[in-house]
C-alpha positions in Angstrom: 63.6 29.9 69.5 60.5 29.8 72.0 58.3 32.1 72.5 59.9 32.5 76.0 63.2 32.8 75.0 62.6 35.5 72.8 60.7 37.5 75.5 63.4 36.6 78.1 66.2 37.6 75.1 63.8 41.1 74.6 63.5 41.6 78.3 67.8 41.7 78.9 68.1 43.6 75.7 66.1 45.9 77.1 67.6 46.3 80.5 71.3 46.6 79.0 69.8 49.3 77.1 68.7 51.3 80.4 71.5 50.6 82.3 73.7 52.0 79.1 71.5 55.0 79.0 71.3 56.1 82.6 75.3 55.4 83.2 76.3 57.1 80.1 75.2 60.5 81.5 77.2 61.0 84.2 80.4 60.0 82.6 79.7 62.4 79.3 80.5 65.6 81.2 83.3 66.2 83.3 86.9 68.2 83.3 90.3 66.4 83.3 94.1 66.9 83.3 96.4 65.1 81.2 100.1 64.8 81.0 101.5 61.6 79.2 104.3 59.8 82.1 104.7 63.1 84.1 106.8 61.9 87.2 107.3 64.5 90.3 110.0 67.1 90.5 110.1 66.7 86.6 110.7 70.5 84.6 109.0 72.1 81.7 106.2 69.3 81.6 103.1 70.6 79.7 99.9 69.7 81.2 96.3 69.6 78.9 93.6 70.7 80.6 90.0 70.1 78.9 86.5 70.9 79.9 83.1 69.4 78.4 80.2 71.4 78.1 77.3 70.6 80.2 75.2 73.5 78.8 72.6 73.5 75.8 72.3 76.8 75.3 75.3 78.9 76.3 78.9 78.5 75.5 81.7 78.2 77.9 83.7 81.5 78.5 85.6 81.1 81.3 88.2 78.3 83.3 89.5 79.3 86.6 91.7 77.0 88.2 93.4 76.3 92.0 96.6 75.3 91.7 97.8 72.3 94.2 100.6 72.9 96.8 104.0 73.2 94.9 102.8 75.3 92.1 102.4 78.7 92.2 100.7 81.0 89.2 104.3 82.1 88.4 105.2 78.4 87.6 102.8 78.6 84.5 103.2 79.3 81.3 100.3 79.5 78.8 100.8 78.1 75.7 97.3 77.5 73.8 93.6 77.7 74.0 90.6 78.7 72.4 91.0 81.6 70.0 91.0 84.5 71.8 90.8 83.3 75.0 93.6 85.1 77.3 95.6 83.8 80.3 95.6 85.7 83.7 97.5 85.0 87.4 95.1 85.4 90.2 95.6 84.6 94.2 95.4 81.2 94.1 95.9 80.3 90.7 94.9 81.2 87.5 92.1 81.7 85.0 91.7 81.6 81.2 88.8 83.1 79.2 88.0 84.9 76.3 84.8 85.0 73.8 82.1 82.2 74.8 82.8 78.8 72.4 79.7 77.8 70.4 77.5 75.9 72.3 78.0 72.1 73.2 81.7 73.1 72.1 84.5 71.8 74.9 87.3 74.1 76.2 90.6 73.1 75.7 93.9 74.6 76.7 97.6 74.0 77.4 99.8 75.2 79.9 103.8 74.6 80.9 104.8 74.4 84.7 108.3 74.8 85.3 108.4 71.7 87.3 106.0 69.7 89.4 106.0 68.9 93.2 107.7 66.0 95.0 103.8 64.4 95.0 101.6 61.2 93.9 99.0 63.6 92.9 98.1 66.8 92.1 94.5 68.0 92.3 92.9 71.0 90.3 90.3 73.0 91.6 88.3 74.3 88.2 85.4 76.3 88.0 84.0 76.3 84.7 81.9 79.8 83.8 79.2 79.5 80.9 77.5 82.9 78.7 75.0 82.6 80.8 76.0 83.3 84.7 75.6 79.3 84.8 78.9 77.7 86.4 80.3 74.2 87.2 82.0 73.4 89.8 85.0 70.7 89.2 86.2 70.6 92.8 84.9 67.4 94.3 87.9 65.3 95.9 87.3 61.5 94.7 85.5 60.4 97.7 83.3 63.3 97.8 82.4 63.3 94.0 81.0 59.5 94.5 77.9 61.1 95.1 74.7 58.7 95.7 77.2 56.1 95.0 77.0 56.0 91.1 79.2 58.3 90.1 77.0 61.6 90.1 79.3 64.2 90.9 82.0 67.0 89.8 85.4 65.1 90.5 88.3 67.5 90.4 90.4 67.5 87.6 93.3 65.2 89.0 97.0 64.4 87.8 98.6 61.2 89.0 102.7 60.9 89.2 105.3 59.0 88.6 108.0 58.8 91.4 110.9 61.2 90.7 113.5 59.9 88.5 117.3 59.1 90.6 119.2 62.0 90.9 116.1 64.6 90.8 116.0 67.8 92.6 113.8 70.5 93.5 115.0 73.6 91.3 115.5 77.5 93.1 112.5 80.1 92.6 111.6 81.4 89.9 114.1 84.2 89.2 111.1 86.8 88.9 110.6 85.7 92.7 114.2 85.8 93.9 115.1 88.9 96.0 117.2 91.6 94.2 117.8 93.8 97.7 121.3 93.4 98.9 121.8 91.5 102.2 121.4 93.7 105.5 124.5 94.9 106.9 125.4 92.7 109.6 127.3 95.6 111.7 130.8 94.4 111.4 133.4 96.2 109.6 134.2 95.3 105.8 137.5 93.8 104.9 137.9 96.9 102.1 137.9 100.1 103.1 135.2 102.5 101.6 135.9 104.8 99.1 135.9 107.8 101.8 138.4 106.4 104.2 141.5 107.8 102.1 139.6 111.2 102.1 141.7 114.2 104.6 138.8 116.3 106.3 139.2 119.8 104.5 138.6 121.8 108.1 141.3 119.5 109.7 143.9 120.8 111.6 146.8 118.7 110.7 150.6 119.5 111.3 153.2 120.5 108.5 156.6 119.0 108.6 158.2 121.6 110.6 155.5 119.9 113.6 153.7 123.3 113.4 149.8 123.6 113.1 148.3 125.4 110.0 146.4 127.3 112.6 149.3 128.8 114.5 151.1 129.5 111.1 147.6 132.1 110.1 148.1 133.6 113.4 151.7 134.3 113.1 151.4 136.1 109.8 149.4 138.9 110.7 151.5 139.8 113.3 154.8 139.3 111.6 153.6 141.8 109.0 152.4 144.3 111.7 156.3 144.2 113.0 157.9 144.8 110.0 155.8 148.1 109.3 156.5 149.2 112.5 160.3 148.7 112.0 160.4 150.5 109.3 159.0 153.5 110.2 161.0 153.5 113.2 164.2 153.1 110.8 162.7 156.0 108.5 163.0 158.4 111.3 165.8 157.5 112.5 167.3 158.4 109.1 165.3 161.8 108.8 166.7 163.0 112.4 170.6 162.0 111.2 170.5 164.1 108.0 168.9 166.7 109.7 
């Protein structure tokens, strides 16, 4: 080998060397989403979420996330993350946290949703909270997260899908979100009558049998009782007079 060759051979080494170097930061540190074949409309499909650290000298404490259309925070269902770490619903999504990982460490968690969207591609939002106040932001849509045009950027964690299987449908609510008020009454009379309609009014003045109201018979009472004591004391001294 020539003395040239081997500075030209040195020369490329070097280069591929730089190039290695300067690409391989970018790509070290970002956020994804992974679920192996997920297809739209499918149910129960657990999705793995993981983060890298980009600090070196805090520890990542906190993952909020936006959920795309479709999915709503009572879709999800935690299942496991770092130790300790809790799950919590907010507005438009959700958030997981807990005591900060050791630093350099990447956060890693898994959640159920009770079934994806009729979509190509879902898209989630995450911004990743360090020990320190420091946070990145893993929102970038793909064509914003090109950057200077190498790559330098916080791409959103993104899901692609598979087209629906035959036959798939888009399940009801969730049954924590389906309404338990009865229907408003529509103002037209029910087929059953209610349970006061067999009910007689206590104060009602209904006639006996003999066609008579109760009414006139209390009035007639009184007064038949007044006529008999007058009879009788008529009668009484009738009977005196004669024996006397």
């Amino acid at each position: 080998m020539t003395r040239k060759t081997c500075t030209t051979a040195v020369a490329l080494s070097a280069l591929a060397c730089a190039i290695a170097v300067a690409t391989a930061g970018p790509a070290a540190a970002h956020a994804e989403v992974e679920a192996e074949g997920a297809r739209a409309l499918d149910k129960n499909v657990s999705l793995t979420f993981s983060a890298e650290s980009e600090s070196a000298s805090a520890g990542i404490s906190k993952l909020e996330v936006v959920l795309p259309e479709g999915i709503t925070p009572q879709d999800i269902t935690y299942e496991k993350g770092p130790e300790g770490w809790k799950f919590a619903p907010t507005g438009r999504g959700y958030r997981v946290s807990g005591p900060k990982l050791a630093v350099g460490e990447d956060a890693e968690y898994v959640v159920t949703v009770r079934q994806l969207p009729d979509a190509k591609e879902l898209v989630f939002k995450t911004l990743q909270s360090y020990s320190d106040g420091k946070i990145d932001r893993w929102i970038q849509l793909e064509e914003e997260a090109e950057g200077d045009g190498h790559g330098h950027g916080h791409p959103a964690p993104r899901l692609k899908l598979k087209a629906a299987a035959p036959g798939a449908e888009f399940v009801s609510p969730a049954p924590e979100e389906e309404p338990t008020t009865p229907a408003p009454s529509t103002g037209t009379a029910s087929d059953e009558p209610g349970p006061a309609s067999s009910a007689r009014p206590v104060a009602d003045d209904t006639k006996d049998d003999d066609g008579m109201s109760s009414s006139v018979l209390l009035g007639v009472g009184p007064a038949v009782l007044v006529l008999g004591g007058v009879a009788g004391a008529w009668w009484l001294k009738k009977r005196r007079n004669r024996s006397a």
